[in-house]
C-alpha positions in Angstrom: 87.4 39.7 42.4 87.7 35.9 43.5 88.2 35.0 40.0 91.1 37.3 39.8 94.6 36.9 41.7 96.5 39.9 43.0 100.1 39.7 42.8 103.5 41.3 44.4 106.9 41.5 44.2 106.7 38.3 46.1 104.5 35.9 44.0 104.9 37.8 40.2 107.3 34.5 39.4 105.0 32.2 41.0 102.0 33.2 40.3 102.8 34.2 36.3 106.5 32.8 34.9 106.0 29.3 36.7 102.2 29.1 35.2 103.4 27.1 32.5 99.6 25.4 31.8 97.6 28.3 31.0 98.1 31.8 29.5 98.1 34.4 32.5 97.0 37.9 31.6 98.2 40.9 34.0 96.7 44.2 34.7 99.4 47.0 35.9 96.9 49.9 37.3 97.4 52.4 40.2 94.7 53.5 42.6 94.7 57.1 41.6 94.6 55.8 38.0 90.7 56.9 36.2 91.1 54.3 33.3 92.6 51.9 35.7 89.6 52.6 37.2 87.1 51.8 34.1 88.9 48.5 33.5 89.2 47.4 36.4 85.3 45.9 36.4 86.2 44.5 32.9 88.5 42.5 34.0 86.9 40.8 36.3 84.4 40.4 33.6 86.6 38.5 32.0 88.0 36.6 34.8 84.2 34.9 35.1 83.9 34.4 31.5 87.6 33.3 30.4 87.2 30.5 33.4 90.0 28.3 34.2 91.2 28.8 30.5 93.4 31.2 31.4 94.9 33.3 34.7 93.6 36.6 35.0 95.4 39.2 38.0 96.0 42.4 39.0 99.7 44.1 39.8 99.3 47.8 41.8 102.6 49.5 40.2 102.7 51.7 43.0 103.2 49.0 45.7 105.0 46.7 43.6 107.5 49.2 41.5 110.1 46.4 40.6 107.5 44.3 38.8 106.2 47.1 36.7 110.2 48.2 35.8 110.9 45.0 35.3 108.4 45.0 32.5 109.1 48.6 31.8 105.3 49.2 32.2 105.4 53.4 31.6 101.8 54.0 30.6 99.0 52.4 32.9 96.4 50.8 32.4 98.6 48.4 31.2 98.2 44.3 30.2 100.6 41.6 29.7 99.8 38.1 28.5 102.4 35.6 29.5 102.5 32.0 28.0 105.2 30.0 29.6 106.7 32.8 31.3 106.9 35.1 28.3 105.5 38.0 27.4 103.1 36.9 24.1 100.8 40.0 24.0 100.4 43.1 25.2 98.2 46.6 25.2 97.8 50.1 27.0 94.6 51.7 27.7 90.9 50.1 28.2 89.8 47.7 26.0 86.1 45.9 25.8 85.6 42.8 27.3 85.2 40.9 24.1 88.8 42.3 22.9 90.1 41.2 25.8 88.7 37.7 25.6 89.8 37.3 21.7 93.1 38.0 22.4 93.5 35.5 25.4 91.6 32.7 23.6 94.7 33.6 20.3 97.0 32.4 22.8 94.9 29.7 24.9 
């Protein structure tokens, strides 16, 4: 996980709108969530392959609920990819690690 940042309420504006550099991709999951679960090590997979290129962290819905309805995040997993503060991709459900990295390099 020290590749990937874990956001809040807090630092969600910080940490992803204000990231104007690099394209920040967000992973909505819950603890009690299985798939959550299965991607989960993917991402972090991708954190060490992706690099600096882009900003790879991690939202718990269930601790941080105005971030998720904020994004109206309904099914989890979940992922957002923000590029200067926008939302420029998005998908539900577990992807491979090589889908994951194509669609972050698109927007890198």
């Amino acid at each position: 996980m020290e590749n990937v940042t874990i956001l809040n309420d807090n630092n969600f504006d910080a940490e992803v709108l204000q990231q104007s550099d690099k394209p920040v991709a967000v992973d909505f999951w819950a603890t009690w969530c299985g798939p959550c679960r299965m991607l989960g090590p993917i991402i972090e997979q991708v954190a060490a392959e992706i690099g600096d290129s882009a900003k790879i962290c991690k939202l718990n819905v269930d601790e941080n609920q105005a971030v998720a309805a904020k994004y109206g995040i309904m099914s989890i997993p979940a992922v957002l990819i923000f590029k200067n503060g926008q939302v420029v991709d998005q998908f539900v459900g577990v992807r491979q690690k090589q889908e994951i990295v194509a669609i972050l390099e698109r927007v890198i």
